[in-house]
C-alpha positions in Angstrom: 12.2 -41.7 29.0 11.9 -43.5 25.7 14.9 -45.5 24.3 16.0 -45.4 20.7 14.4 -49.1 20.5 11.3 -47.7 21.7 11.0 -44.5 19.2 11.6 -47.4 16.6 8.7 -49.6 17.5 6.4 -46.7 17.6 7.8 -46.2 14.4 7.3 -49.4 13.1 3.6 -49.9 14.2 3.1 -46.7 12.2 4.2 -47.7 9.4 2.2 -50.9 9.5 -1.2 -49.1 10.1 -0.1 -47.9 6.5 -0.8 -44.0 6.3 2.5 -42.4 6.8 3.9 -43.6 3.5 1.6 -41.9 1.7 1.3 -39.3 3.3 4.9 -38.5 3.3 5.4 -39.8 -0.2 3.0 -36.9 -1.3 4.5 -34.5 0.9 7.8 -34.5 -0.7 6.3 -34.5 -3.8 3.8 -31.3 -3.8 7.1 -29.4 -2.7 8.7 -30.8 -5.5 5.7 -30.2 -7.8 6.2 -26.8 -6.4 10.1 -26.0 -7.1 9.0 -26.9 -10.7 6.4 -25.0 -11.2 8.6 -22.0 -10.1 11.3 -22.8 -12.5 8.7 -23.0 -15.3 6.7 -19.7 -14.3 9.7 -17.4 -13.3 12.8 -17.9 -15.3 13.7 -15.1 -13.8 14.5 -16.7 -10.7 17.1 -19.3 -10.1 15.6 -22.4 -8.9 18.4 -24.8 -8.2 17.8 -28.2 -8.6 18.7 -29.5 -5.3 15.5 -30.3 -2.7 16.2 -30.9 0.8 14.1 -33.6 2.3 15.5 -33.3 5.5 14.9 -35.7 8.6 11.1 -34.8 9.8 12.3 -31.2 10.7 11.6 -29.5 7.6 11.7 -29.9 3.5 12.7 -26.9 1.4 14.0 -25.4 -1.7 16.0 -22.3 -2.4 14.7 -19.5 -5.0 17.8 -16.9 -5.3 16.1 -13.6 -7.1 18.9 -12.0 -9.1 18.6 -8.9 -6.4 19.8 -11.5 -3.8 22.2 -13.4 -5.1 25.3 -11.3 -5.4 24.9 -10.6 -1.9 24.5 -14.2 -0.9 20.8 -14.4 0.0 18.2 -16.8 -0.8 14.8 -17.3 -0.4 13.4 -20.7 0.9 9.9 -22.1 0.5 9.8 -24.5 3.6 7.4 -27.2 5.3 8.2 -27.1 8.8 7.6 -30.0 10.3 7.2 -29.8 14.2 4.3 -27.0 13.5 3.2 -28.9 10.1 3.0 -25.4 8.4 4.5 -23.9 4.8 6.7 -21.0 5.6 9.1 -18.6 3.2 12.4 -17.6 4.7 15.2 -15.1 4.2 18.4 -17.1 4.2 22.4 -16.5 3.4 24.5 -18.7 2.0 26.5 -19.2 5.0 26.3 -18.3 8.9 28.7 -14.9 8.3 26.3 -13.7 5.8 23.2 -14.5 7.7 24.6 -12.8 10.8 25.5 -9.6 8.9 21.9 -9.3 7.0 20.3 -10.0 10.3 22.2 -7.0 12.1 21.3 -4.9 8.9 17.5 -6.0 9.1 17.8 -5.4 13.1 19.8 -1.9 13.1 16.8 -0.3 10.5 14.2 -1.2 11.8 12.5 -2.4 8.9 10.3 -5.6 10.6 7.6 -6.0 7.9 8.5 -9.9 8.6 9.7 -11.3 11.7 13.5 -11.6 12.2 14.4 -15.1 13.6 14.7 -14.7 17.8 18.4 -15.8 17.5 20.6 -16.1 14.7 23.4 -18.0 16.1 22.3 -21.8 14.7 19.1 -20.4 12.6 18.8 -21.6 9.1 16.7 -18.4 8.7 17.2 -14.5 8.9 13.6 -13.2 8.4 10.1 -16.1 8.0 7.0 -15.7 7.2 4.1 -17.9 7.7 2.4 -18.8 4.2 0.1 -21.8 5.1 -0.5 -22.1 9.1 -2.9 -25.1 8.7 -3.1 -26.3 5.0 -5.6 -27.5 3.0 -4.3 -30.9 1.6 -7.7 -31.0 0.1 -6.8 -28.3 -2.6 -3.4 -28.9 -3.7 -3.9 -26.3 -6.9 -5.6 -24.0 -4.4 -2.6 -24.1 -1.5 0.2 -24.3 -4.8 -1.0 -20.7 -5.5 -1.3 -19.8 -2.1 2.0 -20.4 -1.6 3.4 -18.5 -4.9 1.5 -15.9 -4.3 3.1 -15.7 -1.1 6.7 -16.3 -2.0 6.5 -13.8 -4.4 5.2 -11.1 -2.3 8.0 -11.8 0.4 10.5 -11.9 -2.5 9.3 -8.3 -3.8 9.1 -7.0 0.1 12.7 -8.3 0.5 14.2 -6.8 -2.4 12.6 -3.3 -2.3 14.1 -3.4 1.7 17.9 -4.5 -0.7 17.5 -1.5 -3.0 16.9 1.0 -0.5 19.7 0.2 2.0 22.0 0.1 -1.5 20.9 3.7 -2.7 
């Protein structure tokens, strides 16, 4: 099994064949390019300003549609790391709130979008795949992939909110 001091040589030879910092350099920033471009376009959503780069897991940013946001949900636009894919995620502000939306979503029945298969440590209630392989050759191309995206799975999300509050 590899040590700590063996990950980090690995490491280190990567980075001196030179590609990673590029490559991860523009990864954080298309996201970023992203979370702007939905402040811009939909001032109706609140975009915080926070990004999270994370640790190679995953890089996201919240979008909180007014619908959502006095019950404590948020919407995520993620890059998952391990399977190198853009996803969108239904999220709560907190565990409690993420275990009681997930027991709602999983008591109606509604499963237009996959729940998560446990809640207990998820990050996520309900995801969605937006990009499974994407084309880093089209950055305009997978930008409005991924809005278009987002935006469906926010309107799916809140029409499922308004009819469980009627």
């Amino acid at each position: 099994m590899p040590t700590f001091s063996d990950h980090m040589s690995a490491f280190h030879a990567a980075l001196q064949q030179g590609s990673i910092q590029p490559a991860y350099s523009g990864l954080l920033q298309f996201p970023l390019d992203l979370r702007t471009r939905f402040q811009k376009s939909h001032p109706e959503y609140d975009v915080p300003g926070t990004f999270y780069s994370g640790y190679m897991d995953m890089s996201y940013f919240a979008i909180v549609p007014p619908a959502l946001k006095p019950l404590k949900l948020k919407i995520a636009l993620v890059f998952a790391y391990s399977d190198f894919r853009f996803e969108v995620w239904l999220s709560g502000v907190n565990r409690a709130v993420q275990e009681h939306y997930y027991d709602l979503i999983r008591n109606s029945g509604w499963n237009k979008y996959p729940l998560v298969n446990e809640i207990k440590g998820s990050d996520a209630i309900l995801t969605h795949v937006l990009a499974l392989e994407p084309d880093w050759s089209d950055l305009p191309a997978l930008a409005n992939r991924l809005e278009s995206g987002t935006l469906t799975f926010i309107r799916d999300v809140e029409a499922w909110v308004t009819k469980q509050n009627r």
